[in-house]
C-alpha positions as CSV (number, residue, x, y, z in Angstrom):
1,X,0.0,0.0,0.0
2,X,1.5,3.0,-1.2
3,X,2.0,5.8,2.3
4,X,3.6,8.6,-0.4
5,X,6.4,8.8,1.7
6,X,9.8,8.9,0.5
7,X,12.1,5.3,1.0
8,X,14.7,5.7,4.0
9,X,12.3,9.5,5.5
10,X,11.9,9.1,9.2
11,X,8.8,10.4,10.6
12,X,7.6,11.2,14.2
13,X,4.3,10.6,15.3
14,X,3.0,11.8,18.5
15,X,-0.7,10.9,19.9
16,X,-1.9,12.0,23.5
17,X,-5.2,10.6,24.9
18,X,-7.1,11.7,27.8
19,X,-8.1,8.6,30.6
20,X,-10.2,9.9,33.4
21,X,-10.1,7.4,35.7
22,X,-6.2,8.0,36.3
23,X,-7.1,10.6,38.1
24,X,-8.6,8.7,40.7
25,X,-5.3,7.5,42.0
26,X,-3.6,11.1,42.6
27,X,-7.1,12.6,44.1
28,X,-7.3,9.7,46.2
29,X,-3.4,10.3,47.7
30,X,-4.3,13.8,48.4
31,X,-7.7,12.8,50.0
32,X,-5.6,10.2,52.2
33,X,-2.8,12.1,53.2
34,X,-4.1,13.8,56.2
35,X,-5.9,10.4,57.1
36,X,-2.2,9.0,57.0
37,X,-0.1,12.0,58.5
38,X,-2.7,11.5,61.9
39,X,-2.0,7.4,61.8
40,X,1.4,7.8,61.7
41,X,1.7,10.6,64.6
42,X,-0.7,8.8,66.9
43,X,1.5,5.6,66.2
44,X,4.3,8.0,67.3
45,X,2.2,8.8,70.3
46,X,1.1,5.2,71.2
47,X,4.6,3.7,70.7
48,X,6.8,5.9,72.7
49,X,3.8,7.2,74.6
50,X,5.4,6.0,78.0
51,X,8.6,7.9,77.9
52,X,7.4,11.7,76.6
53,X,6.9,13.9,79.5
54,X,6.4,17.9,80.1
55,X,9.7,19.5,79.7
56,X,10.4,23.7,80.0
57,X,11.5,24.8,76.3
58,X,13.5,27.9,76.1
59,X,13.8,30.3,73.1
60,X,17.0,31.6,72.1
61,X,17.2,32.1,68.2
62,X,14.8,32.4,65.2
63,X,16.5,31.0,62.0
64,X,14.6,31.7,58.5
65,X,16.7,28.6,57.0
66,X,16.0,29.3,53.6
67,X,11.9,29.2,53.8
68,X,12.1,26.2,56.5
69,X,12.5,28.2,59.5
70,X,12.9,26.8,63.0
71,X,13.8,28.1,66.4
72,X,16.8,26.7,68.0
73,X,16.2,26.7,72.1
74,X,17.1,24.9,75.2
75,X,15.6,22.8,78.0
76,X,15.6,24.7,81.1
77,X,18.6,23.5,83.0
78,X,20.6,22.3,80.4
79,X,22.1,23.6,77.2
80,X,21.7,21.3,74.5
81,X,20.2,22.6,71.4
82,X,16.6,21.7,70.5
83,X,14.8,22.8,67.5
84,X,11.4,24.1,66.8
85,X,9.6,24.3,63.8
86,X,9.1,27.7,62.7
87,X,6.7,29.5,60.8
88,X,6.6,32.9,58.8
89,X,3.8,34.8,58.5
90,X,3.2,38.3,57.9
91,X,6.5,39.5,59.0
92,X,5.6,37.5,62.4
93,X,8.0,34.6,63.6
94,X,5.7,32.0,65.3
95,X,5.9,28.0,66.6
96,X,4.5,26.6,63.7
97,X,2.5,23.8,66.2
98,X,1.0,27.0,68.1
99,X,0.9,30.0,65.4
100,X,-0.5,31.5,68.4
101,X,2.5,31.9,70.2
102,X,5.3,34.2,68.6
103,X,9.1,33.5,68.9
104,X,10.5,36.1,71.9
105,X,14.5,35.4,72.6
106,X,14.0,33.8,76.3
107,X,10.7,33.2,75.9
108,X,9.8,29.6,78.0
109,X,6.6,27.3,76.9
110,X,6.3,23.8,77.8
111,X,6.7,21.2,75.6
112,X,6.1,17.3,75.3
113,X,9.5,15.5,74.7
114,X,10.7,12.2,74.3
115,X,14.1,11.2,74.2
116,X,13.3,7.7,73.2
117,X,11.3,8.9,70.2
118,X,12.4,10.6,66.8
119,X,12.7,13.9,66.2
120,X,10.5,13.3,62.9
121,X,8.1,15.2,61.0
122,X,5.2,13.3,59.5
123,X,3.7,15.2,56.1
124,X,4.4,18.7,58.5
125,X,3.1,17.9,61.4
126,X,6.2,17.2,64.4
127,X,5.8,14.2,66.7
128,X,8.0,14.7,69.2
129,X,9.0,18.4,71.2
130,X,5.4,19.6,70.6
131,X,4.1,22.6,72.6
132,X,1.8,21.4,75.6
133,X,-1.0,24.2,74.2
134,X,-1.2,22.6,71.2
135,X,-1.8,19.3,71.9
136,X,-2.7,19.2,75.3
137,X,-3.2,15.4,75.9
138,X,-1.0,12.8,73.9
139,X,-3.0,10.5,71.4
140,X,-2.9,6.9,72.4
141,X,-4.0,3.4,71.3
142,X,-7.7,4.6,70.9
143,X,-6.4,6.8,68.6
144,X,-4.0,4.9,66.5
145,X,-7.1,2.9,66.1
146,X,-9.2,5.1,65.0
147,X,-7.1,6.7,62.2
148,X,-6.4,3.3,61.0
149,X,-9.5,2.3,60.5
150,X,-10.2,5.7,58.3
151,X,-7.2,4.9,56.7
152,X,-8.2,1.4,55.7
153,X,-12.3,2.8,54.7
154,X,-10.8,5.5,52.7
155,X,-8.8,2.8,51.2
156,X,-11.7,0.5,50.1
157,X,-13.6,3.4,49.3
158,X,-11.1,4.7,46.6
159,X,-10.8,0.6,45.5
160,X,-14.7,0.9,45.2
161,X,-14.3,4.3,42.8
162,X,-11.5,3.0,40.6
163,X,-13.8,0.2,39.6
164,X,-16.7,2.3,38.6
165,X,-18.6,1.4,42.1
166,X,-18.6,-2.4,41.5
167,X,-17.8,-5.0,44.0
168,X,-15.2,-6.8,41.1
169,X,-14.0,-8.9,43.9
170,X,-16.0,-12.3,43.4
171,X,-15.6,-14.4,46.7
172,X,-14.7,-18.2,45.8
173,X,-17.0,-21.2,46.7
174,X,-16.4,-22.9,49.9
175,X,-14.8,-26.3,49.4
176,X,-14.4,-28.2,52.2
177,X,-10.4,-29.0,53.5
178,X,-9.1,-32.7,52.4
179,X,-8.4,-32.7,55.9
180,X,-12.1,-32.2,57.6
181,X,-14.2,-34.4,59.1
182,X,-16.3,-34.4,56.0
183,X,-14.0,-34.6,53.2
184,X,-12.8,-38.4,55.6
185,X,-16.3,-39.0,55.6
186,X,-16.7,-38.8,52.1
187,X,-13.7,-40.6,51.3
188,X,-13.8,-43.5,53.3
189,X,-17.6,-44.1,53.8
190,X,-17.3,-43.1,57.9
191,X,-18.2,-40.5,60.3
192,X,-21.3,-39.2,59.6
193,X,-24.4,-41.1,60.4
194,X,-26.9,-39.6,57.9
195,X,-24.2,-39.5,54.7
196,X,-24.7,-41.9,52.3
197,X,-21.9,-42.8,50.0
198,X,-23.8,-43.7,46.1
């Protein structure tokens, strides 16, 4: 079949087509995340919940950090340096866990700390050397629980969406084990009073 090209030409074809349902997986992250960012900080919580206690945090410097600020303090009575997450706002410098409380040099809040748990940071939200104000009683097992089980609903619930709303999932007949008292009974003629072998 003749394409009226020219022997040995190299062409480029390009095609693009739109599939709506891939959007489902990226909308369904995003709808998650905060679902997941709680789980993992009340699994923080419930983990290392028996060694964080109240501890005096004191202020000493605001550091911008090249737009992830933080404030580098001190626990009262010692001098090891702690950090803060930081926030900017309006020309404010603030505890990004308590934007209600602005950084002041020497300023003292109390904070919950761990020294068992990590100093991590879960999707922006800190698990460990958190201001008392801002979360003023730890999460625990009840929580963890909760969360998980949103986690796992919001799960099935986007599994449900990506398959236009039906149940694809068929669930297999039961077939009795070649080990049960019924599969013997079948096989060698004993056991059951009322089963008759044909």
């Amino acid at each position: 079949m003749p394409t009226g090209r020219k022997p040995g030409a190299v062409t480029v074809q390009t095609s693009f087509r739109f599939a709506p349902h891939v959007l489902v997986f990226p909308l369904v992250i995003l709808i998650t995340l905060p679902v997941l960012r709680e789980l993992l900080v009340s699994w923080n919580y419930w983990w290392y919940g028996p060694s964080y206690r109240q501890v005096t945090y004191v202020m000493d410097e605001f550091r911008p950090n090249g737009g992830s600020p933080y404030i580098a303090g001190h626990f009262e009575g010692e001098t090891d340096q702690y950090n803060l997450v930081g926030l900017e706002r309006a020309g404010r410098q603030l505890v990004k866990a308590l934007p209600s409380l602005a950084f002041s040099p020497g300023a003292t809040v109390p904070v919950w700390y761990s020294p068992a748990a990590p100093m991590t940071v879960y999707f922006g939200e800190e698990a460990n050397l958190i201001p008392v104000a801002a979360r003023p009683a730890l999460p625990g097992a009840g929580t963890f629980a909760t969360y998980l089980a949103a986690r796992q609903a919001s799960l099935d619930q986007s599994a449900d969406e990506r398959h236009g709303g039906r149940n694809v999932e068929k669930a297999a007949p039961l077939r009795p084990s070649p080990f049960s008292d019924s599969a013997r009974a079948l096989r060698t003629g004993t056991g059951h009073r009322n089963l008759r072998i044909l």
